[in-house]
PyMOL commands that place a pseudoatom at each C-alpha (Angstrom):
pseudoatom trace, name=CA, resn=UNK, resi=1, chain=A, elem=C, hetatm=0, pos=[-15.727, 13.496, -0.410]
pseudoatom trace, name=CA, resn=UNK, resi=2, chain=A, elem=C, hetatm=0, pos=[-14.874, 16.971, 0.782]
pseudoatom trace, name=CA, resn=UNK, resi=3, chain=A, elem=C, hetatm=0, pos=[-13.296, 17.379, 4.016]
pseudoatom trace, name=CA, resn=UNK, resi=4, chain=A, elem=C, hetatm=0, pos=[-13.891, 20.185, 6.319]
pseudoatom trace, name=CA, resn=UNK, resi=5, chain=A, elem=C, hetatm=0, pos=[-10.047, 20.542, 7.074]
pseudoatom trace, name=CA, resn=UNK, resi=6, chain=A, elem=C, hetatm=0, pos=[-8.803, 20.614, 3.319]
pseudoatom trace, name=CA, resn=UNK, resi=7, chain=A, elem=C, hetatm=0, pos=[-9.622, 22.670, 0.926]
pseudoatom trace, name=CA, resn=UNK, resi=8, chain=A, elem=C, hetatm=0, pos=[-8.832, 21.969, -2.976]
pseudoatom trace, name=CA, resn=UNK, resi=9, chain=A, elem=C, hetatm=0, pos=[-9.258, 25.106, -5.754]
pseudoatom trace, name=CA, resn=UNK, resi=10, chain=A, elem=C, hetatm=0, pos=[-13.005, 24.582, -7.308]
pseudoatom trace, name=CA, resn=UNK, resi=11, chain=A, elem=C, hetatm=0, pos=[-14.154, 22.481, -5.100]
pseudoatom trace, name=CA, resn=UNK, resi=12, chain=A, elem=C, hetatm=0, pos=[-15.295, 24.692, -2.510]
pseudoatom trace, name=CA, resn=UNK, resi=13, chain=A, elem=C, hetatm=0, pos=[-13.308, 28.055, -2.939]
pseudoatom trace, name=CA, resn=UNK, resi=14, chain=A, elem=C, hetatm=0, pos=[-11.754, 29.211, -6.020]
pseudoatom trace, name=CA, resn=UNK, resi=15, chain=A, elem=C, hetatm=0, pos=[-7.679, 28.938, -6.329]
pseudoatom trace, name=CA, resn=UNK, resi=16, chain=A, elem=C, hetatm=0, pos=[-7.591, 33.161, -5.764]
pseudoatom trace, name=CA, resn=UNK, resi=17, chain=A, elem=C, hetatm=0, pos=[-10.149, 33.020, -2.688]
pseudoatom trace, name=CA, resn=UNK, resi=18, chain=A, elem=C, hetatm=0, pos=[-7.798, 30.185, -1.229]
pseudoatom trace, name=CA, resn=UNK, resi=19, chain=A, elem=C, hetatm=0, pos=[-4.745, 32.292, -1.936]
pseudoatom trace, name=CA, resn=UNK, resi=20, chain=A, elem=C, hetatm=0, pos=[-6.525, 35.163, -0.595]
pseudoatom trace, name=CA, resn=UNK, resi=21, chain=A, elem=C, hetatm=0, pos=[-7.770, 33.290, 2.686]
pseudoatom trace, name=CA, resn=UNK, resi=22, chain=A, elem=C, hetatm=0, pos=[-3.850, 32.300, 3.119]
pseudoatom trace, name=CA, resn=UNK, resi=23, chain=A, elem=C, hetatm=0, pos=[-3.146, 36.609, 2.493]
pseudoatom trace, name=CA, resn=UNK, resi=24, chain=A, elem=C, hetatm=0, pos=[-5.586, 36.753, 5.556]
pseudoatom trace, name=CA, resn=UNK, resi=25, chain=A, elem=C, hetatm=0, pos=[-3.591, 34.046, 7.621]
pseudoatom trace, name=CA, resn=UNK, resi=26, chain=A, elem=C, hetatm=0, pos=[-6.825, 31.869, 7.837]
pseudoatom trace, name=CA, resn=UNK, resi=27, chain=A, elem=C, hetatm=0, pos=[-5.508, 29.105, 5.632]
pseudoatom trace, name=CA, resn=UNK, resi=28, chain=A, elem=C, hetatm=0, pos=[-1.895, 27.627, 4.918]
pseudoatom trace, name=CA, resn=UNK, resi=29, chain=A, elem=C, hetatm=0, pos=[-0.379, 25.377, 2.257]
pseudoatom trace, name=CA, resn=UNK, resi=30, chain=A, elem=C, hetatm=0, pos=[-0.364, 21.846, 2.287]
pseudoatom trace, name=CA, resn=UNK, resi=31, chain=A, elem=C, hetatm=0, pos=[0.162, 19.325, -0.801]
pseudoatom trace, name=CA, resn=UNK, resi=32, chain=A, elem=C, hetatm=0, pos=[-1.976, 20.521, -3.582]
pseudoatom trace, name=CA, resn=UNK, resi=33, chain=A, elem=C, hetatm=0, pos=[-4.516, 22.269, -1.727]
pseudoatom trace, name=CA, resn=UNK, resi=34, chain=A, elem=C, hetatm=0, pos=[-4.711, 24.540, 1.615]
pseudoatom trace, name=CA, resn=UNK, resi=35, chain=A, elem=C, hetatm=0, pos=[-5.951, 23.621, 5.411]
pseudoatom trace, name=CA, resn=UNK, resi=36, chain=A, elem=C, hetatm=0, pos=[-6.865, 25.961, 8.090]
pseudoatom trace, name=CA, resn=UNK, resi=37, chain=A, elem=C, hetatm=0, pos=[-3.784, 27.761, 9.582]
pseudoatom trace, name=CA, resn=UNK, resi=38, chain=A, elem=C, hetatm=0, pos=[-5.089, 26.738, 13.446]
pseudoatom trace, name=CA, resn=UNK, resi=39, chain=A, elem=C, hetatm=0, pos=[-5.252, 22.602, 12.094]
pseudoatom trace, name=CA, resn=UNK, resi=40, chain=A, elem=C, hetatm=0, pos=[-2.936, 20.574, 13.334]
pseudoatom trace, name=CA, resn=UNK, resi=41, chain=A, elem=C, hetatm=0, pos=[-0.827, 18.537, 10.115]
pseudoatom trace, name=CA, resn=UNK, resi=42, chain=A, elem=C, hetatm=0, pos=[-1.235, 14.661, 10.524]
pseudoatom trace, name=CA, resn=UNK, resi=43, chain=A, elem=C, hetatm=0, pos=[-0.332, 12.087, 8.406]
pseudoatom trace, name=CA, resn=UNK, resi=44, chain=A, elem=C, hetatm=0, pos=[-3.738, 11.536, 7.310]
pseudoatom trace, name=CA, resn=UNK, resi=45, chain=A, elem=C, hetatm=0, pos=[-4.005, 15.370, 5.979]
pseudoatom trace, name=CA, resn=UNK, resi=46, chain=A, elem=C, hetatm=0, pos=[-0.613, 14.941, 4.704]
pseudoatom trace, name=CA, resn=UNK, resi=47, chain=A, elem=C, hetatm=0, pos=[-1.891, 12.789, 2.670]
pseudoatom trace, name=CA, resn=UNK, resi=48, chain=A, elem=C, hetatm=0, pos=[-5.554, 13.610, 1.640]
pseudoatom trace, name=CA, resn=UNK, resi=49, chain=A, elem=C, hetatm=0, pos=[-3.242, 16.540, 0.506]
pseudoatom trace, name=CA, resn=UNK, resi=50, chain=A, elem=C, hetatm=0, pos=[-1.692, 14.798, -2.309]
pseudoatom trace, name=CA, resn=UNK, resi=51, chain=A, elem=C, hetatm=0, pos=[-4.646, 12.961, -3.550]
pseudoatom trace, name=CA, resn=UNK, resi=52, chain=A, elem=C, hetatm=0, pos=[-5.228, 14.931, -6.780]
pseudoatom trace, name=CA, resn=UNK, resi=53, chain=A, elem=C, hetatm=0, pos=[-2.158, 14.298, -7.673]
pseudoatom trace, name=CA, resn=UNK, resi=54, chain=A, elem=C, hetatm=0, pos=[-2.014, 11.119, -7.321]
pseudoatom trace, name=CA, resn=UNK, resi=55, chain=A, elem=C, hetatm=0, pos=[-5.251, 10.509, -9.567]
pseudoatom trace, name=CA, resn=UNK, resi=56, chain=A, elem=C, hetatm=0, pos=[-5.953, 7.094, -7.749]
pseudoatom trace, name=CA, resn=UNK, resi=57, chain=A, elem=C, hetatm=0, pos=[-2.987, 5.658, -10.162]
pseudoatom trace, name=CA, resn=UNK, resi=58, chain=A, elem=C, hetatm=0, pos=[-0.051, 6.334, -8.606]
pseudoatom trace, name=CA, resn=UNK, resi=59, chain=A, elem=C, hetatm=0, pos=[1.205, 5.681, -4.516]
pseudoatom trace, name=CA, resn=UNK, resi=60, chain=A, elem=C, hetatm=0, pos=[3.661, 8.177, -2.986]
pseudoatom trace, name=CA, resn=UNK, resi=61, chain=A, elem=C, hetatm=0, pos=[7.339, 6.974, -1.964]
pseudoatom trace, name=CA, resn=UNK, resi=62, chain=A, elem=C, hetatm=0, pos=[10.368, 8.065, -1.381]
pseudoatom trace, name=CA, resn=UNK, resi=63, chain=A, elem=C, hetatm=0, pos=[10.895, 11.827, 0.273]
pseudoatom trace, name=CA, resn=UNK, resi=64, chain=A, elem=C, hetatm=0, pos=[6.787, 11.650, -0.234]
pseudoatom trace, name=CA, resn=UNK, resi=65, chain=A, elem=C, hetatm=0, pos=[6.061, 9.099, 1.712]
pseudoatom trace, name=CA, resn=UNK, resi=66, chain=A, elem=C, hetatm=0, pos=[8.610, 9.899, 4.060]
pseudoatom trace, name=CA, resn=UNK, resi=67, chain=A, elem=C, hetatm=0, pos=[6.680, 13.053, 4.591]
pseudoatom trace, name=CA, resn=UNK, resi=68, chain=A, elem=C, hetatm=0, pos=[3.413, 11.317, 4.919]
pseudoatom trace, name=CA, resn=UNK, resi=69, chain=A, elem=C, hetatm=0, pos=[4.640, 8.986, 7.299]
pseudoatom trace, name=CA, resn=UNK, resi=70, chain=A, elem=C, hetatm=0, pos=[6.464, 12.133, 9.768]
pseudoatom trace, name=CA, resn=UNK, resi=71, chain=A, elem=C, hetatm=0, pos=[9.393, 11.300, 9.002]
pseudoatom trace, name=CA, resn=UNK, resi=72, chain=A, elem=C, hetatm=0, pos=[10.159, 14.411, 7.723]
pseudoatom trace, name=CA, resn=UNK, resi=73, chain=A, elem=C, hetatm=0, pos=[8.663, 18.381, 8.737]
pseudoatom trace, name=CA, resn=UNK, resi=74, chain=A, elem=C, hetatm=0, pos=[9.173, 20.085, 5.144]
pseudoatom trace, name=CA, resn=UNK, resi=75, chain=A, elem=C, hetatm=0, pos=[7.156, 19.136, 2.029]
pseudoatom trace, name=CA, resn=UNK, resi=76, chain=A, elem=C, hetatm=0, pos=[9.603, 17.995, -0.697]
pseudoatom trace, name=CA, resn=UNK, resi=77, chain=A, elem=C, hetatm=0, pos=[9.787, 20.245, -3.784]
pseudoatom trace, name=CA, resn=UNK, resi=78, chain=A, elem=C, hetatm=0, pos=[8.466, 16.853, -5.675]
pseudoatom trace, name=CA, resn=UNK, resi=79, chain=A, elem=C, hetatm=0, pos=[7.082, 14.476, -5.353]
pseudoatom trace, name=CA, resn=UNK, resi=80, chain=A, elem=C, hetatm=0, pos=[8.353, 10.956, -6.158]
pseudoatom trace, name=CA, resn=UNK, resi=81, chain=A, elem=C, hetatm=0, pos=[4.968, 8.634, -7.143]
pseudoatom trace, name=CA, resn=UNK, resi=82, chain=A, elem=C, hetatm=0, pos=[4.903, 4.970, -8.401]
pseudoatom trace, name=CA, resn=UNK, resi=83, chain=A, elem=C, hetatm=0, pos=[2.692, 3.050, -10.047]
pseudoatom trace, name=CA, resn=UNK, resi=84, chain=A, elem=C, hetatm=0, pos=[-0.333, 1.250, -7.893]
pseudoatom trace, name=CA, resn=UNK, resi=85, chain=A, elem=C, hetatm=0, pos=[-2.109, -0.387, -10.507]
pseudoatom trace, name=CA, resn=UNK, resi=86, chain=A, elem=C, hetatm=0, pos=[-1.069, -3.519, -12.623]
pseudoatom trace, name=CA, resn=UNK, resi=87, chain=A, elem=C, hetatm=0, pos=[-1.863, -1.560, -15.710]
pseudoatom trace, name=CA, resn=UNK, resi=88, chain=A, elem=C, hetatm=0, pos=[0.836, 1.148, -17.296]
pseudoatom trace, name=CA, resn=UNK, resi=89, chain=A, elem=C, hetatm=0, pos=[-0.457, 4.084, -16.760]
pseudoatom trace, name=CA, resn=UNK, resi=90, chain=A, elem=C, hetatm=0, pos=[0.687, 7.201, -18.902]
pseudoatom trace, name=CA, resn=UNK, resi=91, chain=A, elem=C, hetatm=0, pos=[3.126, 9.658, -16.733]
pseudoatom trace, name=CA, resn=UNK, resi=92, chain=A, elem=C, hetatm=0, pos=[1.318, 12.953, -15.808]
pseudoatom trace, name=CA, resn=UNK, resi=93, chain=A, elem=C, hetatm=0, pos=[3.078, 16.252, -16.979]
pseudoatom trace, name=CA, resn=UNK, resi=94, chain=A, elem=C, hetatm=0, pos=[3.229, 17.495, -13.500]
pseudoatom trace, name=CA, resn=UNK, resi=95, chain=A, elem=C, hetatm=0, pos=[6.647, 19.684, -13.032]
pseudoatom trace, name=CA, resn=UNK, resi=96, chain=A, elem=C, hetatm=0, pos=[5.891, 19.018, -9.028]
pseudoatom trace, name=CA, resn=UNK, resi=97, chain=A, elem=C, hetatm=0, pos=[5.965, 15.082, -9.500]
pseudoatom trace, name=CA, resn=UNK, resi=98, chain=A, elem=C, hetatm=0, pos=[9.172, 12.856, -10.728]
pseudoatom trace, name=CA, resn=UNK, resi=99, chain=A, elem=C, hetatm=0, pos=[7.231, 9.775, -11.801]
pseudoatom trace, name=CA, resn=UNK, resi=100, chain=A, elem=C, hetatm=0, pos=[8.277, 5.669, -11.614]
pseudoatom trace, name=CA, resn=UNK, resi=101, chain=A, elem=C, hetatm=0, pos=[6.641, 3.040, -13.718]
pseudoatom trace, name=CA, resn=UNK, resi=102, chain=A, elem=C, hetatm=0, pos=[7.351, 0.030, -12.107]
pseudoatom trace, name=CA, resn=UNK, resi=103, chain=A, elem=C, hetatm=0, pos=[4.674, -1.142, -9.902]
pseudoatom trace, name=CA, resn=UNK, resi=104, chain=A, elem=C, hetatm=0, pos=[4.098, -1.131, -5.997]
pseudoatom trace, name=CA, resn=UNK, resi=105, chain=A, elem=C, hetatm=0, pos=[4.019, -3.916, -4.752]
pseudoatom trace, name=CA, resn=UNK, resi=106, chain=A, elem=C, hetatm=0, pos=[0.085, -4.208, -2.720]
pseudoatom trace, name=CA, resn=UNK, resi=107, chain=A, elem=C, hetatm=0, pos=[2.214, -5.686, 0.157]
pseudoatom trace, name=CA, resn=UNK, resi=108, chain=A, elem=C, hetatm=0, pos=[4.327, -2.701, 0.567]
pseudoatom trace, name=CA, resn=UNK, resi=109, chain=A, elem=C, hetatm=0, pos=[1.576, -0.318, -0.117]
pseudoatom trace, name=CA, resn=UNK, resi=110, chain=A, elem=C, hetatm=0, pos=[-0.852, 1.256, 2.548]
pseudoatom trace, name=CA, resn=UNK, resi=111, chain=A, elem=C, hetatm=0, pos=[-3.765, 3.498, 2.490]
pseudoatom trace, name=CA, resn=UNK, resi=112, chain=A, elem=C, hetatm=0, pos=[-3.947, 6.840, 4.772]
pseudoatom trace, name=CA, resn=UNK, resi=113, chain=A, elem=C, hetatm=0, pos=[-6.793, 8.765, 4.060]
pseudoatom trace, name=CA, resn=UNK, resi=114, chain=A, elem=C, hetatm=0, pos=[-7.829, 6.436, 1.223]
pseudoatom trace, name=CA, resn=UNK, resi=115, chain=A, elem=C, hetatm=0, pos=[-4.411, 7.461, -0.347]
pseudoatom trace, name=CA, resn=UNK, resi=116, chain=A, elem=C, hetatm=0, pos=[-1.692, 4.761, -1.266]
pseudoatom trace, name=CA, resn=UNK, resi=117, chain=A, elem=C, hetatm=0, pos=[2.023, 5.520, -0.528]
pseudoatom trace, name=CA, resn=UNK, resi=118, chain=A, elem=C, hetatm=0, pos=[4.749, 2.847, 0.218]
pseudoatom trace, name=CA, resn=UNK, resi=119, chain=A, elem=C, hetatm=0, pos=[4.626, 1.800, 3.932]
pseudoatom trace, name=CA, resn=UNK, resi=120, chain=A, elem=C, hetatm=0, pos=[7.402, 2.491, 6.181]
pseudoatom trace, name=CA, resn=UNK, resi=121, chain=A, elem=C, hetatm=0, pos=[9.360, -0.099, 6.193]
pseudoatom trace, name=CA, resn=UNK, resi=122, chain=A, elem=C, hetatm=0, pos=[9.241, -0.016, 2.100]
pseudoatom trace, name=CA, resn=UNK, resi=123, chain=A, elem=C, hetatm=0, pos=[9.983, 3.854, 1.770]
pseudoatom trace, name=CA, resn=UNK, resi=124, chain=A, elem=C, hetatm=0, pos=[12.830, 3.495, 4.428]
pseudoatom trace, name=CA, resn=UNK, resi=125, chain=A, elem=C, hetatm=0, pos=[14.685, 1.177, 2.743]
pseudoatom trace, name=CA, resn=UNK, resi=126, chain=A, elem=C, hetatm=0, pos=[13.989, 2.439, -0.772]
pseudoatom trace, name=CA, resn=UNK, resi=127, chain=A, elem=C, hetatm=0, pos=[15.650, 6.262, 1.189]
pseudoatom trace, name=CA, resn=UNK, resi=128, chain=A, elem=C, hetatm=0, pos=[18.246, 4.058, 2.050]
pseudoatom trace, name=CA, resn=UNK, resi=129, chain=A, elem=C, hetatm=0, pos=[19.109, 2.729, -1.055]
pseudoatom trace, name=CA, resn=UNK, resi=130, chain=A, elem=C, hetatm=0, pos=[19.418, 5.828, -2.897]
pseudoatom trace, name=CA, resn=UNK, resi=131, chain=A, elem=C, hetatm=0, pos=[22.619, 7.498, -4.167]
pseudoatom trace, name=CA, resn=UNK, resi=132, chain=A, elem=C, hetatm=0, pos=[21.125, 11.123, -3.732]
pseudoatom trace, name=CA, resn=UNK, resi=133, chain=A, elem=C, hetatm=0, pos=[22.827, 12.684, -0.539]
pseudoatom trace, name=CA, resn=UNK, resi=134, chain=A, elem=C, hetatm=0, pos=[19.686, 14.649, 0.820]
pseudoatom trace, name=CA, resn=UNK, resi=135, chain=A, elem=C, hetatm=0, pos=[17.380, 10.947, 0.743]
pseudoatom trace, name=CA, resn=UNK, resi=136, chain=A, elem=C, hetatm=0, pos=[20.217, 8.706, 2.124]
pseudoatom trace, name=CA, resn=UNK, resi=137, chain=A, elem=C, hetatm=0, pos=[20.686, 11.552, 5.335]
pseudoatom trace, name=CA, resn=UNK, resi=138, chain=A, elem=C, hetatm=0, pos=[16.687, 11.292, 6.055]
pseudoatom trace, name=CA, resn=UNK, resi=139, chain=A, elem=C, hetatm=0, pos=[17.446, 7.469, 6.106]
pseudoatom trace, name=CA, resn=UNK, resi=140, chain=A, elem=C, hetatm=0, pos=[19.948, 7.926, 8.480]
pseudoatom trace, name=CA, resn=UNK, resi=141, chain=A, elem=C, hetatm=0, pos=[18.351, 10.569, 10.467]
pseudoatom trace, name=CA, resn=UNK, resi=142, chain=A, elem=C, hetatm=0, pos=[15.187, 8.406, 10.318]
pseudoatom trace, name=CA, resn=UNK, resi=143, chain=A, elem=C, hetatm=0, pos=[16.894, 4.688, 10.885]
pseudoatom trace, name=CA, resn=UNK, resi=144, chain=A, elem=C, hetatm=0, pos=[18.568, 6.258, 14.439]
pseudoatom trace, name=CA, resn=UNK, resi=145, chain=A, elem=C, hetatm=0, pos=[15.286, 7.905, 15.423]
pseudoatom trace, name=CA, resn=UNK, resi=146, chain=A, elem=C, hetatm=0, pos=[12.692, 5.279, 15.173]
pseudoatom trace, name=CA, resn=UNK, resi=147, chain=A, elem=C, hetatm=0, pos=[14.952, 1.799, 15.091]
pseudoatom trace, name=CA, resn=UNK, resi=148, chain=A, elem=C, hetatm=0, pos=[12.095, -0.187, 14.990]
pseudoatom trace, name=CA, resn=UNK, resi=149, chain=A, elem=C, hetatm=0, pos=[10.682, 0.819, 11.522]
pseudoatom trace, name=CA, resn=UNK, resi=150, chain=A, elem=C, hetatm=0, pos=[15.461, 0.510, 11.124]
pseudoatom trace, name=CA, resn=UNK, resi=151, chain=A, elem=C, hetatm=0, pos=[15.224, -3.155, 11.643]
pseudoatom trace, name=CA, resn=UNK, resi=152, chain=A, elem=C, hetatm=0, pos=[11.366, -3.452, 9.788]
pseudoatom trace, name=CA, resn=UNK, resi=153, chain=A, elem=C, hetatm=0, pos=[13.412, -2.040, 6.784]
pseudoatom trace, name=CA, resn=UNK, resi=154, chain=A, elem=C, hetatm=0, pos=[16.546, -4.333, 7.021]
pseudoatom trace, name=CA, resn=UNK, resi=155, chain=A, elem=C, hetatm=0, pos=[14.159, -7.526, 7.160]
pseudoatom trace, name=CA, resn=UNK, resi=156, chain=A, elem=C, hetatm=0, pos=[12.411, -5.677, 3.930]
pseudoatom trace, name=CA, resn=UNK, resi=157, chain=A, elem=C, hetatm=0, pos=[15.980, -5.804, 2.561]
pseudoatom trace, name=CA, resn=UNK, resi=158, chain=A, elem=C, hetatm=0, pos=[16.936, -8.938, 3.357]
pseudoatom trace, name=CA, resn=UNK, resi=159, chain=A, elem=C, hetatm=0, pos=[13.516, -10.408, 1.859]
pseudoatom trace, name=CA, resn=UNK, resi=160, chain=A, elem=C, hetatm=0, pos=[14.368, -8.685, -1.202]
pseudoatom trace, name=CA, resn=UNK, resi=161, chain=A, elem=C, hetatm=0, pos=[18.671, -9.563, -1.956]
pseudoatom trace, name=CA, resn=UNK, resi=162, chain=A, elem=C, hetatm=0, pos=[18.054, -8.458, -5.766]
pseudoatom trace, name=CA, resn=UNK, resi=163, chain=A, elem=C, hetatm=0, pos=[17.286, -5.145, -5.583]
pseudoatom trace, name=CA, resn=UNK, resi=164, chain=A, elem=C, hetatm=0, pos=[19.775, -2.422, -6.639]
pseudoatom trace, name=CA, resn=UNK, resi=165, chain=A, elem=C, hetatm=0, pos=[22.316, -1.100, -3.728]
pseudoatom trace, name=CA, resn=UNK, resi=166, chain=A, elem=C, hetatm=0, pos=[20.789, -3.521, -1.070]
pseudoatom trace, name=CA, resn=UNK, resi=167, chain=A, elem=C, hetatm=0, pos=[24.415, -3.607, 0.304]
pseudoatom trace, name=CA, resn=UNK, resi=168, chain=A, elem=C, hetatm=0, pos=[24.653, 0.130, 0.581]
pseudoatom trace, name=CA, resn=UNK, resi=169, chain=A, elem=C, hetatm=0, pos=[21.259, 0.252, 2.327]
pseudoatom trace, name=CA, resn=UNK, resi=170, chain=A, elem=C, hetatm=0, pos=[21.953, -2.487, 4.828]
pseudoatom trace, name=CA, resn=UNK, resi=171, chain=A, elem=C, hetatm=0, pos=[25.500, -0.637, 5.932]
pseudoatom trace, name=CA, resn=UNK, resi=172, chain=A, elem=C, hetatm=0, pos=[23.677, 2.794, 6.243]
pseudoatom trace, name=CA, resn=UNK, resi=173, chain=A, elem=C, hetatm=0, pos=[20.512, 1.116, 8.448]
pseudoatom trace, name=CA, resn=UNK, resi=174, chain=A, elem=C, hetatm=0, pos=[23.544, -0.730, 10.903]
pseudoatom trace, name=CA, resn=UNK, resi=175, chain=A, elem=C, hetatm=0, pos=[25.735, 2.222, 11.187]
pseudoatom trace, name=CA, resn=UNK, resi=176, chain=A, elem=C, hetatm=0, pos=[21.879, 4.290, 12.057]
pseudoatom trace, name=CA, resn=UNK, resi=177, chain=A, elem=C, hetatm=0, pos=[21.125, 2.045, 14.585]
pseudoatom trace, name=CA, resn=UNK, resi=178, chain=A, elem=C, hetatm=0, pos=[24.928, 1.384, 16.532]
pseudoatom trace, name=CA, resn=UNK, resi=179, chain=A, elem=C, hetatm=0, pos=[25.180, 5.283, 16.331]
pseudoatom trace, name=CA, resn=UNK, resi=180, chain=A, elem=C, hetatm=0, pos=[25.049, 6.508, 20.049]
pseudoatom trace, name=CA, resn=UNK, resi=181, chain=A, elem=C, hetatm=0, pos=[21.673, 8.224, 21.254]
pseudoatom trace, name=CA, resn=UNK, resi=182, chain=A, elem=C, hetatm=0, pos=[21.257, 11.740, 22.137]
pseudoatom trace, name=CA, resn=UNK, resi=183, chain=A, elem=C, hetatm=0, pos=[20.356, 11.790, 25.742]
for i in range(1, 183): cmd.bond("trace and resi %d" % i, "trace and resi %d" % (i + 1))
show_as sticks, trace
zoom trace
């Protein structure tokens, strides 16, 4: 379906009419294709955004998902994907995408736009587990901003005692939360 707020190379426009249309300020950047400059960015273009890369196989997580969901204002360089199907898919060859073979979960997957990515709970606790420094300070940043998805994502944790640095996760989502507010 095309959408008359995103705008992918061949589809509509060619890639150097799009890039020339962003040259004229009328379109910006956004995922793998461009939206109108005056649109507002929601999650749900966010999204729609990343669906060719994504090929209906793989679900957006980590700094990806993150960005989806708002909890984040910048675009990561690349995008982190997982599998969504049962089936092993072959990894693309896409320098903008870091690719993970193990599968989704459905019940930690949902759809905005029509486009899978982790939910927020799920990506939150997967930032949070992480050993890169730039992913655990958007958990943190995240878990003291919104502490409801904070506590969704330490009940996610607690459902799931087997997964690698659960323990690291759990002390960064307290210390988020007992952090004092900005006024």
């Amino acid at each position: 379906m095309v959408s008359p707020f995103l705008f992918f190379a061949d589809e509509r426009l060619s890639l150097p009419e799009l890039t020339a249309a962003c040259l004229d300020g009328a379109l910006v950047p956004l995922g793998e294709g461009f939206m109108p400059a005056d649109a507002a960015e929601t999650p749900w273009m966010r999204a729609r955004s990343l669906r060719p890369l994504l090929e209906g196989r793989w679900a957006a997580v980590r700094l990806s998902a993150a960005w989806v969901h708002g909890a984040i204002p910048v675009e990561p360089v690349a995008h982190h994907l997982q599998r969504a199907r049962d089936a092993r898919v072959r990894a693309g060859r896409d320098p903008r995408a870091v690719y993970h073979d193990v599968r989704l979960p459905p019940e930690d997957t949902v759809a905005i736009g029509g486009v899978p990515l982790s939910t927020r709970p799920r990506t939150l606790a997967d930032l949070a587990r992480s050993a890169d420094e730039v992913e655990a300070a958007v958990a943190r940043a995240w878990a003291h901003r919104e502490p409801g998805v904070a506590q969704d994502a330490a009940a996610w944790l607690s459902r799931h005692p087997r997964f690698p640095h659960v323990h690291r996760a759990t002390r960064l989502l307290r210390a988020a939360r007992t952090e004092p507010r900005d006024p």
